[in-house]
PLY file of the C-alpha trace (Angstrom):
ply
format ascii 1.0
element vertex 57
property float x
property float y
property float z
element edge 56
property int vertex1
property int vertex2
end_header
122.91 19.06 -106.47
120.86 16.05 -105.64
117.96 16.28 -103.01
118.85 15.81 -99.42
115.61 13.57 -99.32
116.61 11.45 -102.30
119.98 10.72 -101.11
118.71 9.99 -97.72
116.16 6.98 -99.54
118.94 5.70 -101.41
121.26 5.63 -98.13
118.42 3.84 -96.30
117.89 1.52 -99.40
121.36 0.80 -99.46
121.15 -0.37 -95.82
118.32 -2.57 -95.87
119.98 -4.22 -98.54
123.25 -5.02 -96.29
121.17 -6.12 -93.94
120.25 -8.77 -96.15
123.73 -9.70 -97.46
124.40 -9.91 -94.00
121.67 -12.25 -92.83
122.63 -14.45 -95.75
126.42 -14.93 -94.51
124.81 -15.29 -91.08
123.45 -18.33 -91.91
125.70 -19.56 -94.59
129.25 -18.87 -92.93
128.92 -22.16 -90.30
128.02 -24.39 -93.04
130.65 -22.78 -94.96
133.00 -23.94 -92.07
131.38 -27.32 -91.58
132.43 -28.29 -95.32
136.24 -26.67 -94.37
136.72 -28.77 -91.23
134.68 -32.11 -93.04
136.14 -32.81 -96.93
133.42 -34.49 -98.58
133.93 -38.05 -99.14
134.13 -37.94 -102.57
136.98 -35.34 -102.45
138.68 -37.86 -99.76
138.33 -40.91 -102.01
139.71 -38.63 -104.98
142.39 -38.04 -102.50
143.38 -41.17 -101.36
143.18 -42.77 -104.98
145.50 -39.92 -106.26
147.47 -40.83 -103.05
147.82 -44.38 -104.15
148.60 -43.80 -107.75
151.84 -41.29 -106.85
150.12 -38.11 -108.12
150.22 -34.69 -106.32
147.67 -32.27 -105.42
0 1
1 2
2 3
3 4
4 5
5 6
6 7
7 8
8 9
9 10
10 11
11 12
12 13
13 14
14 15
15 16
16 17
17 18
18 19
19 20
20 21
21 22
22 23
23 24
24 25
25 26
26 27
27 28
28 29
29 30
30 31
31 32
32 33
33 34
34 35
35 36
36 37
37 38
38 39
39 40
40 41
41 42
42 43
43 44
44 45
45 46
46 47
47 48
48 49
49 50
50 51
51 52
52 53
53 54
54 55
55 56
């Protein structure tokens, strides 16, 4: 049986870390949606020229 006090550090380790992850997606998730709602313009001029030349996505 593992030590009440060990198990407890680990849980507490544990959290801090997804307190991190969660931080990170914090900041990450709007420019995440930014580059959703904006293609870049390279994938639009890929887009268009594929348009132009009959070939699907």
């Amino acid at each position: 049986m593992k030590n009440v006090y060990e198990v407890l550090r680990e849980k507490e380790q544990q959290l801090v870390t997804m307190q991190k992850e969660v931080d990170a997606l914090r900041i990450v998730a709007p420019l995440l949606e930014d580059e959703v709602k904006t293609p870049a313009p390279i994938s639009q001029q890929l887009h268009q020229a594929n348009a132009k030349k009959g070939v699907l996505p």
